[in-house]
mmCIF file of the C-alpha atoms, coordinates in Angstrom:
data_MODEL
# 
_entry.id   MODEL 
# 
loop_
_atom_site.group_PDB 
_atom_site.id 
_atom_site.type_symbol 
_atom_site.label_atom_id 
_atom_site.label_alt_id 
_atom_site.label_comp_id 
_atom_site.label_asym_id 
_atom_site.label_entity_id 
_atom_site.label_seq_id 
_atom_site.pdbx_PDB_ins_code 
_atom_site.Cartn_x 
_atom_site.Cartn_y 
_atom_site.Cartn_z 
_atom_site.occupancy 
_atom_site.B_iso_or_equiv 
_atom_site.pdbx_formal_charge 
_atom_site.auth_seq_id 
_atom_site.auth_comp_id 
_atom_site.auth_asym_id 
_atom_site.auth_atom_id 
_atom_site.pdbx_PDB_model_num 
ATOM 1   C CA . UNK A 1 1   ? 174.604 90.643 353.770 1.00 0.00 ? 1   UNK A CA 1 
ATOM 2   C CA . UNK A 1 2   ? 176.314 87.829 352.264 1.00 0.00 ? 2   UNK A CA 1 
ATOM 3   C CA . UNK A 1 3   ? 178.868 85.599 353.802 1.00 0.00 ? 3   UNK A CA 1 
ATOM 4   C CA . UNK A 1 4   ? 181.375 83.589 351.812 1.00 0.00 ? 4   UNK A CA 1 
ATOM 5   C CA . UNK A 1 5   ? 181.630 79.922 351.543 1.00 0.00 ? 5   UNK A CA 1 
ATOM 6   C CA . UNK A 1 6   ? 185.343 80.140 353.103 1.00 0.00 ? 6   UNK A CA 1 
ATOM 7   C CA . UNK A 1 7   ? 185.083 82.439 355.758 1.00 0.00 ? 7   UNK A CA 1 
ATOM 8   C CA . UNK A 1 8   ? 181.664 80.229 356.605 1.00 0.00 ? 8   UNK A CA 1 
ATOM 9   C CA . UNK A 1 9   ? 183.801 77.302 356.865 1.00 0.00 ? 9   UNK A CA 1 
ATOM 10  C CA . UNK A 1 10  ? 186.522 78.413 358.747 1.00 0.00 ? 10  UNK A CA 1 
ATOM 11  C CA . UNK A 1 11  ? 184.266 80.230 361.085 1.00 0.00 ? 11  UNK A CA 1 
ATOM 12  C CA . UNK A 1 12  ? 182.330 76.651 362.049 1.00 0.00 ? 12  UNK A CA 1 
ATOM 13  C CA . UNK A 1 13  ? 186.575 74.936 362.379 1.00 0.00 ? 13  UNK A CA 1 
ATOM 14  C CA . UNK A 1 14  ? 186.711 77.817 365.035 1.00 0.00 ? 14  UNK A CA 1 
ATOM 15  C CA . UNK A 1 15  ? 183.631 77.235 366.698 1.00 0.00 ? 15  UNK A CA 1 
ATOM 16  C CA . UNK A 1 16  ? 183.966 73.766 366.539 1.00 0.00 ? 16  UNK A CA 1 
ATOM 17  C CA . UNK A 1 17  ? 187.595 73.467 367.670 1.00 0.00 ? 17  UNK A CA 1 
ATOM 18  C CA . UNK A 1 18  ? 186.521 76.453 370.605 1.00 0.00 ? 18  UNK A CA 1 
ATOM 19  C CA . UNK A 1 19  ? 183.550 74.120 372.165 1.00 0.00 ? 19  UNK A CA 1 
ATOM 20  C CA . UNK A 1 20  ? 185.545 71.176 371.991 1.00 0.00 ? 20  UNK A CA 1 
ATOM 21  C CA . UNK A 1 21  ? 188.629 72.582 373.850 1.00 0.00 ? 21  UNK A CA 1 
ATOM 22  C CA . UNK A 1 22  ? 186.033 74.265 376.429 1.00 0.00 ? 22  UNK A CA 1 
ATOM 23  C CA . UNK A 1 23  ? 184.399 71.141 376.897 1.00 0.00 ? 23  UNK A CA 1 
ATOM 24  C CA . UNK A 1 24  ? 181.091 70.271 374.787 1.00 0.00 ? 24  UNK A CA 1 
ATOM 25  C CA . UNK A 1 25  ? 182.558 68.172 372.461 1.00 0.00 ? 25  UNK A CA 1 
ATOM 26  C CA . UNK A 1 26  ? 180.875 65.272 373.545 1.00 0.00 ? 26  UNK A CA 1 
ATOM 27  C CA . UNK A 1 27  ? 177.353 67.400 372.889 1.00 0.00 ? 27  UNK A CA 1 
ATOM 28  C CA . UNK A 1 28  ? 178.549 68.164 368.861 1.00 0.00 ? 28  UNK A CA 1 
ATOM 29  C CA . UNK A 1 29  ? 179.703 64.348 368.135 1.00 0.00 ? 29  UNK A CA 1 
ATOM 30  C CA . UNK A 1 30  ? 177.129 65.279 364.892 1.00 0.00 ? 30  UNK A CA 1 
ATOM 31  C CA . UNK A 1 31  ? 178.111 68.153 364.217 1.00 0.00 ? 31  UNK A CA 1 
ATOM 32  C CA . UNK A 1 32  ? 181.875 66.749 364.738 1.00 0.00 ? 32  UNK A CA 1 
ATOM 33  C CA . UNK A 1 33  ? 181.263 64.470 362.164 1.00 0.00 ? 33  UNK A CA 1 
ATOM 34  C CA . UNK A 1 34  ? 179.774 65.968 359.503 1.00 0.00 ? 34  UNK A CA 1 
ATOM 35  C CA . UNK A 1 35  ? 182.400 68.316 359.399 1.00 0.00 ? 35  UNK A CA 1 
ATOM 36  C CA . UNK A 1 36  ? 185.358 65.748 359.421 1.00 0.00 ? 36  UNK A CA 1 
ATOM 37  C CA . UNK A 1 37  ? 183.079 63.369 356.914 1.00 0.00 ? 37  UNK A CA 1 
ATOM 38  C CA . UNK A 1 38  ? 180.547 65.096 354.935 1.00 0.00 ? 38  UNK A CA 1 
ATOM 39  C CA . UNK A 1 39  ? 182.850 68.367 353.970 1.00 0.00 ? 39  UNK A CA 1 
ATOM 40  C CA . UNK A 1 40  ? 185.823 66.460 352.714 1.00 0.00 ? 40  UNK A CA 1 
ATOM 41  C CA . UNK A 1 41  ? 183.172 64.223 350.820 1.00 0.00 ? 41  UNK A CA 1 
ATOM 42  C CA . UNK A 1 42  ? 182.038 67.271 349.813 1.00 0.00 ? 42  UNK A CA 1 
ATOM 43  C CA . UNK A 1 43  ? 184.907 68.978 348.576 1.00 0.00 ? 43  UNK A CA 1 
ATOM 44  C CA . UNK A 1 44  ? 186.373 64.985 347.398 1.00 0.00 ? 44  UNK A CA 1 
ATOM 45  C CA . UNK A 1 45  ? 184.037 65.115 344.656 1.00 0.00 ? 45  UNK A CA 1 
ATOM 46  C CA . UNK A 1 46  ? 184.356 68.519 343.483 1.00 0.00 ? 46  UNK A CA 1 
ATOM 47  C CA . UNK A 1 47  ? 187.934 67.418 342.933 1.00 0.00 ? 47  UNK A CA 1 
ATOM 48  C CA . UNK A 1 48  ? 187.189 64.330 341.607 1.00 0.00 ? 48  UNK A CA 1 
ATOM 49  C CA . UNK A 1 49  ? 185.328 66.477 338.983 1.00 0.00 ? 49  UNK A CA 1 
ATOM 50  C CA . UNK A 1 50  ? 188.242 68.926 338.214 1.00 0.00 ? 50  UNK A CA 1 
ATOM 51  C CA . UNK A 1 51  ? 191.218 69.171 336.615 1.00 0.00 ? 51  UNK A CA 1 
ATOM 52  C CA . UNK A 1 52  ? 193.516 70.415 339.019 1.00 0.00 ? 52  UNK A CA 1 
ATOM 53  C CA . UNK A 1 53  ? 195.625 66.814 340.169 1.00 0.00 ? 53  UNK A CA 1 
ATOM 54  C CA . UNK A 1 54  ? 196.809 69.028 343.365 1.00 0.00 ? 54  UNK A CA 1 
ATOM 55  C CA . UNK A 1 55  ? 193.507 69.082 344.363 1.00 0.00 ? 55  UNK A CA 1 
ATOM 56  C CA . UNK A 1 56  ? 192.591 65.789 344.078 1.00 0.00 ? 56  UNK A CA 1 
ATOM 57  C CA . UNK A 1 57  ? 196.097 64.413 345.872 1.00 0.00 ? 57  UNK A CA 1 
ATOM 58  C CA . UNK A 1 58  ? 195.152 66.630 348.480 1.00 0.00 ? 58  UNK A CA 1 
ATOM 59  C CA . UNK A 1 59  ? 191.830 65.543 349.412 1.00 0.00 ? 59  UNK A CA 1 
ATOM 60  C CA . UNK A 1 60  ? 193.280 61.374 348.705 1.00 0.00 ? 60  UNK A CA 1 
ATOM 61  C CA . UNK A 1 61  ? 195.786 62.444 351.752 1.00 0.00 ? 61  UNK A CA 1 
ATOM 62  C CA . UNK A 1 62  ? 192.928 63.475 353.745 1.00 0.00 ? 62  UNK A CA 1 
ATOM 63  C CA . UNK A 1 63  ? 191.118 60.087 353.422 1.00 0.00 ? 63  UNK A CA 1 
ATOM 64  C CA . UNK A 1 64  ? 194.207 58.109 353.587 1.00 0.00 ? 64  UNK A CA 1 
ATOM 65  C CA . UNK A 1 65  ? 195.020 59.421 356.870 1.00 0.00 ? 65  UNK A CA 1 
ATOM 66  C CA . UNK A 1 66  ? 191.327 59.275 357.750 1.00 0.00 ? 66  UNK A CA 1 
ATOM 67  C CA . UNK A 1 67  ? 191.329 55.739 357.085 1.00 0.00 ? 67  UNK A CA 1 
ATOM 68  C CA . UNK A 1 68  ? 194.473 55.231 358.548 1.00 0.00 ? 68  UNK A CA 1 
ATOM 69  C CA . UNK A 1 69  ? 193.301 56.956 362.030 1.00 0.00 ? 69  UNK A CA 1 
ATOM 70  C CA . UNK A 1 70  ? 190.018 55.003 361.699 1.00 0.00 ? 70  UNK A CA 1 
ATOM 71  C CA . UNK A 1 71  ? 192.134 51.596 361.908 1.00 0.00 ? 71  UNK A CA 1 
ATOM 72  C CA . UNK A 1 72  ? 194.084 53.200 365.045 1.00 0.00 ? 72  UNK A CA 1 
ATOM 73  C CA . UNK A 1 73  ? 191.138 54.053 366.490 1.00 0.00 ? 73  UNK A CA 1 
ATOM 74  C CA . UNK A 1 74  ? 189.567 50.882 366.103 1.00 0.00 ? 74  UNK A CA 1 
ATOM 75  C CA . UNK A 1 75  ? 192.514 48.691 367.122 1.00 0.00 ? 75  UNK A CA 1 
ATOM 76  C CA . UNK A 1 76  ? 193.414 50.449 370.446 1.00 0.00 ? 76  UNK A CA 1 
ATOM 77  C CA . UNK A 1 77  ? 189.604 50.281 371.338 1.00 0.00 ? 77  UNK A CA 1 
ATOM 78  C CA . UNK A 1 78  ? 188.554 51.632 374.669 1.00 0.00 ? 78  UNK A CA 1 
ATOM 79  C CA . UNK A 1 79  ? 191.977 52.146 375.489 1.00 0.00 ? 79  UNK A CA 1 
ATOM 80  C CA . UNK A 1 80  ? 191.466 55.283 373.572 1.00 0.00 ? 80  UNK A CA 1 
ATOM 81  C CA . UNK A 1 81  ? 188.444 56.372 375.600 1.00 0.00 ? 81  UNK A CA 1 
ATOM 82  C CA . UNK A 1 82  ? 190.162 56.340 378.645 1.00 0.00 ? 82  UNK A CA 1 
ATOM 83  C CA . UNK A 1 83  ? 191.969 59.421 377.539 1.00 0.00 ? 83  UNK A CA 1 
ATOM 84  C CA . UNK A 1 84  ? 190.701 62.221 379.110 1.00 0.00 ? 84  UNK A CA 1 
ATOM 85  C CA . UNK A 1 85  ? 190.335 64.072 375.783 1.00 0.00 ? 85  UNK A CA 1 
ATOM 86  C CA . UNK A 1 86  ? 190.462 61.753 373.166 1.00 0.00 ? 86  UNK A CA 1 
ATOM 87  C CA . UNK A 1 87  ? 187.309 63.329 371.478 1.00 0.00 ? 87  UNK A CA 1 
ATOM 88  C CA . UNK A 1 88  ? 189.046 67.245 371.502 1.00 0.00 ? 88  UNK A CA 1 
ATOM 89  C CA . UNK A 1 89  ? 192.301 65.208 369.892 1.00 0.00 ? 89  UNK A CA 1 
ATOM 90  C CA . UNK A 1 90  ? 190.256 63.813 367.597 1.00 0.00 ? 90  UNK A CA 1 
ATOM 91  C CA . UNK A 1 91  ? 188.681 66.617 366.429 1.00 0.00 ? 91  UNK A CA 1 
ATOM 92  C CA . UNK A 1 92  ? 191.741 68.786 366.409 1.00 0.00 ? 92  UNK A CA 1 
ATOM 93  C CA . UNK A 1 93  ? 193.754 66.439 365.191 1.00 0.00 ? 93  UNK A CA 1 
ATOM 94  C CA . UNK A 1 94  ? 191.236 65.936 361.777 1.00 0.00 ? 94  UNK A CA 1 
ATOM 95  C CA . UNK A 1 95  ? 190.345 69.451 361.802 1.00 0.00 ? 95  UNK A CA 1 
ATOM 96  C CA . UNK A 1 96  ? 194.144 70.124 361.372 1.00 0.00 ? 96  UNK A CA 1 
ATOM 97  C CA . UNK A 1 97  ? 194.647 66.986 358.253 1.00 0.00 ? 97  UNK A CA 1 
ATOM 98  C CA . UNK A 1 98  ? 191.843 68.930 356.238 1.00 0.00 ? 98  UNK A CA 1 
ATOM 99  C CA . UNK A 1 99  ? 192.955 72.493 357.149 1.00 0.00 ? 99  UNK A CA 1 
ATOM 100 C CA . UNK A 1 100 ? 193.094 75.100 353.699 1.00 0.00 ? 100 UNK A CA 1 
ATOM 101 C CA . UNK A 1 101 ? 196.670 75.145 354.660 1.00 0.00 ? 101 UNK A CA 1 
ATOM 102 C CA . UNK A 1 102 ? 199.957 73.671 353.092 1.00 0.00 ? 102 UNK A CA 1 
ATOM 103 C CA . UNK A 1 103 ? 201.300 72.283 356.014 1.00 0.00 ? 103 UNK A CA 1 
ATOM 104 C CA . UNK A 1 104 ? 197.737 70.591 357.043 1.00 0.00 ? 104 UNK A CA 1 
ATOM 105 C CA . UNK A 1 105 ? 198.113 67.428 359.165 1.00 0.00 ? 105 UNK A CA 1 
ATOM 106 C CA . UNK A 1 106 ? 196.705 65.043 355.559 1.00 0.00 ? 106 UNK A CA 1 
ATOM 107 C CA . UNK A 1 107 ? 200.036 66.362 353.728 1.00 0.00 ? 107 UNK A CA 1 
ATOM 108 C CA . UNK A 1 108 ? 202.727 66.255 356.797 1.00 0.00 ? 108 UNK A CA 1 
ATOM 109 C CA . UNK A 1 109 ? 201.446 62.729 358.057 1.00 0.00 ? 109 UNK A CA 1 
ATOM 110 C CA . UNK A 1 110 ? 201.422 61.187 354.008 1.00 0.00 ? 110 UNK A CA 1 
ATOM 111 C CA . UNK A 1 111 ? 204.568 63.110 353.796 1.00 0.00 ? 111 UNK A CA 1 
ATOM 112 C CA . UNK A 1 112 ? 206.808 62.162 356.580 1.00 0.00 ? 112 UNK A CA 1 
ATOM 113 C CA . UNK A 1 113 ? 205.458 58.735 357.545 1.00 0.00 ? 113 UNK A CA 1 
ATOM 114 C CA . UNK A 1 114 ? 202.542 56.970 355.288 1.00 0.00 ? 114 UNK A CA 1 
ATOM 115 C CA . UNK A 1 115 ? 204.495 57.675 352.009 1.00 0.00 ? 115 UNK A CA 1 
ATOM 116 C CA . UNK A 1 116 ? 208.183 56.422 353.425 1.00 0.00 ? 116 UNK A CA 1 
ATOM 117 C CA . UNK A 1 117 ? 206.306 53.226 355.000 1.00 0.00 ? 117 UNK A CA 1 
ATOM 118 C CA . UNK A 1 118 ? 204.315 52.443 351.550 1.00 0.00 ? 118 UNK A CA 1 
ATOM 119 C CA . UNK A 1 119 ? 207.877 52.593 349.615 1.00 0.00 ? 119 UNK A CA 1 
ATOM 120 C CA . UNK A 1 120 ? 209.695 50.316 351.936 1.00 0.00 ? 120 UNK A CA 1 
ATOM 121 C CA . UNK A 1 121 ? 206.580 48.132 352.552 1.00 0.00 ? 121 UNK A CA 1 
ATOM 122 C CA . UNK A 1 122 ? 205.405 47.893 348.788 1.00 0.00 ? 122 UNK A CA 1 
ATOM 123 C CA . UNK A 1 123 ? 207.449 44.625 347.394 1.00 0.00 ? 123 UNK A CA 1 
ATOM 124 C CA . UNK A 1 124 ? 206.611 42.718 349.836 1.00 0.00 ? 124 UNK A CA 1 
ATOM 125 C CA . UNK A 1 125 ? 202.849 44.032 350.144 1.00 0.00 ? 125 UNK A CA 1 
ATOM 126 C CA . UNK A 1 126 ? 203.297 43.261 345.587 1.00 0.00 ? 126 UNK A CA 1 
ATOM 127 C CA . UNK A 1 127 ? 204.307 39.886 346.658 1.00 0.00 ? 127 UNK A CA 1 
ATOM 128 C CA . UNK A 1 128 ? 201.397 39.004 348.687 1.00 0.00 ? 128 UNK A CA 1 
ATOM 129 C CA . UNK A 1 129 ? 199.043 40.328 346.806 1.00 0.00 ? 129 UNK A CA 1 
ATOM 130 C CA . UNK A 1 130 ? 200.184 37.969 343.655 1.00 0.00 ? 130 UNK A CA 1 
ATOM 131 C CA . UNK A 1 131 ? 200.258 35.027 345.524 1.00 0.00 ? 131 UNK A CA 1 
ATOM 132 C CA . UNK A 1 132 ? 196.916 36.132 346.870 1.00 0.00 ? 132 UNK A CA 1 
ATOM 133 C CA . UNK A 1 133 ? 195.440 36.501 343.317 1.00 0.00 ? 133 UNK A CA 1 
ATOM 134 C CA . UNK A 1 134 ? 196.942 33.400 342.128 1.00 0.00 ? 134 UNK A CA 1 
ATOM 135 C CA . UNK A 1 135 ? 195.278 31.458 345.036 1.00 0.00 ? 135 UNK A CA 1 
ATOM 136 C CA . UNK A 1 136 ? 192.138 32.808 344.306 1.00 0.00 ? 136 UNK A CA 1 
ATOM 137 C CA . UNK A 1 137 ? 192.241 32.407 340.420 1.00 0.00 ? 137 UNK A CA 1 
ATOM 138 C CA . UNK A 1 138 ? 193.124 28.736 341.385 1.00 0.00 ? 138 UNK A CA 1 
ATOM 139 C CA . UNK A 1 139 ? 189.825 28.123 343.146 1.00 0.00 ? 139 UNK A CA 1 
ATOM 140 C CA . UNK A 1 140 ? 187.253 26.088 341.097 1.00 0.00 ? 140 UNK A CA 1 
ATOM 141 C CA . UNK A 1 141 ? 183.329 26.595 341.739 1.00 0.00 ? 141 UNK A CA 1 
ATOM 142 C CA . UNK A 1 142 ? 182.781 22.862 342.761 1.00 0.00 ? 142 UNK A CA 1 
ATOM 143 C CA . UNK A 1 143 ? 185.592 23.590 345.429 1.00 0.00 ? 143 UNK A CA 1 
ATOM 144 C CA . UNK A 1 144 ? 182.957 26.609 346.973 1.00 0.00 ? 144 UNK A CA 1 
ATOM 145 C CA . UNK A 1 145 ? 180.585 24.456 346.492 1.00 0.00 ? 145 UNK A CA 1 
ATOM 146 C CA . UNK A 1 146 ? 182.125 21.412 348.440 1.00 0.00 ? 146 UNK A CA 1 
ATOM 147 C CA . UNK A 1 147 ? 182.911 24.007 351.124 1.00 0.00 ? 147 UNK A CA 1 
ATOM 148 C CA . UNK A 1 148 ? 180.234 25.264 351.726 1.00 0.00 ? 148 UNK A CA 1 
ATOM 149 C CA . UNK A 1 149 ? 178.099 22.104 351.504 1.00 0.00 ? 149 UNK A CA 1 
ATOM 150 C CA . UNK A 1 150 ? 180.402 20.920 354.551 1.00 0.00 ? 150 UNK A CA 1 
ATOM 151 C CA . UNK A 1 151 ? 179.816 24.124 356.446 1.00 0.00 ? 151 UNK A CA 1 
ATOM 152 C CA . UNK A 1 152 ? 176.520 24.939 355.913 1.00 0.00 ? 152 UNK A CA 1 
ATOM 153 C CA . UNK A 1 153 ? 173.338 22.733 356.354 1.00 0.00 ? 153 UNK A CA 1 
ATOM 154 C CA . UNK A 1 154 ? 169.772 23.321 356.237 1.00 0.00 ? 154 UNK A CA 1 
ATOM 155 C CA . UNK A 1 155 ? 167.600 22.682 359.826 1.00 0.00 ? 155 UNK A CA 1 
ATOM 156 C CA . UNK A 1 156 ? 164.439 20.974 359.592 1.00 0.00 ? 156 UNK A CA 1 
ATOM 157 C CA . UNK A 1 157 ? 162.704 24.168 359.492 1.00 0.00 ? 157 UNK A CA 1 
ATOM 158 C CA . UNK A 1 158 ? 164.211 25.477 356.259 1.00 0.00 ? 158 UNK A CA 1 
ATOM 159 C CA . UNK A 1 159 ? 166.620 28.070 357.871 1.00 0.00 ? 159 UNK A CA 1 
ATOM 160 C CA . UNK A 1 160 ? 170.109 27.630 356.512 1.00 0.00 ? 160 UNK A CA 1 
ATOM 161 C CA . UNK A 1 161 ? 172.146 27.278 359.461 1.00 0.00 ? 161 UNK A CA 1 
ATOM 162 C CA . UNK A 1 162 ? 176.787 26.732 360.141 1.00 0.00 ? 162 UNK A CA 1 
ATOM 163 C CA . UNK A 1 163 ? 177.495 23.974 361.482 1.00 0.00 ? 163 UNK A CA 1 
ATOM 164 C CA . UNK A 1 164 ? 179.609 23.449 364.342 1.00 0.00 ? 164 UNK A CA 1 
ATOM 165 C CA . UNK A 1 165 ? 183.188 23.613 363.131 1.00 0.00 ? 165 UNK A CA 1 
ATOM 166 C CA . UNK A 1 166 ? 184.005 20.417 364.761 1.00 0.00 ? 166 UNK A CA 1 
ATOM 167 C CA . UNK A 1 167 ? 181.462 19.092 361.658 1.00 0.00 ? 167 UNK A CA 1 
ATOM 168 C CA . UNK A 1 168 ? 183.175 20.329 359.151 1.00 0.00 ? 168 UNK A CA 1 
ATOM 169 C CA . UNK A 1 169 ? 184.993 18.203 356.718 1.00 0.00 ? 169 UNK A CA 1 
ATOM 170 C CA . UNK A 1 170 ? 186.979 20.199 354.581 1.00 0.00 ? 170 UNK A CA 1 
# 
């Protein structure tokens, strides 16, 4: 008795998305993330190694939301904790952005909100980015070496050690 690689898949989204709403999410954090890492890694390379460009877009969505909802996550902190049931969200939520579907969260999200923001934001973003590269194409190597001559020091020991920025003489 063989079971395919889809219906495999979408039967461990269903179990997965089942526990968590019941409850035991907390219990299949590993399990959690392997699904919401390691199978869009998974399937990110197989694209990666294709032709098909729909492919690939879709599975760049997926980690450009990812990425985006990592930096969320990380800037509101604990204040996400606090939720009741921030880990079901979660789950659901990335289940839903990597879902076989058309209308998966990865393509409505890029869609309606990351692409629109990127187009308006992308001059000025350009802008910074130049100046950025100019500032750092402008640095010599004596000036990193004068800096970090004034910050660092060695102690008597031989450990390399900061000094205390009111030291520093930049």
């Amino acid at each position: 008795m063989s079971v395919s690689a889809s219906r495999f898949v979408y039967t461990l989204f269903a179990l997965i998305a089942l526990s968590s709403l019941l409850g035991y999410g907390p219990s299949l954090f590993p399990l959690i993330n392997v699904v919401v890492f390691l199978y869009p890694a998974y399937f990110s390379v197989r694209a990666i190694e294709s032709a098909n460009k729909q492919e690939k877009m879709k599975w760049l969505m997926y980690w450009v939301i990812y990425g985006a909802f990592a930096i969320a996550e990380c800037t509101a902190g604990i204040l996400l904790y606090v939720i009741p049931s921030f880990h079901k969200l979660k789950t659901i939520f990335l289940l839903w952005c990597m879902a076989p579907v058309d209308w998966n969260g990865s393509h409505v999200i890029y869609m309606n909100i990351i692409r629109p923001f990127f187009y308006k934001a992308k001059p000025k973003v350009e802008e910074i980015s130049t100046k950025v590269s100019e500032a750092v194409d402008n640095i010599k190597p004596q000036d990193v070496s004068t800096v970090a001559s004034n910050v660092i020091t060695s102690s008597p020991k031989g450990k390399t050690q900061i000094k205390d920025p009111s030291e520093w003489s930049l």
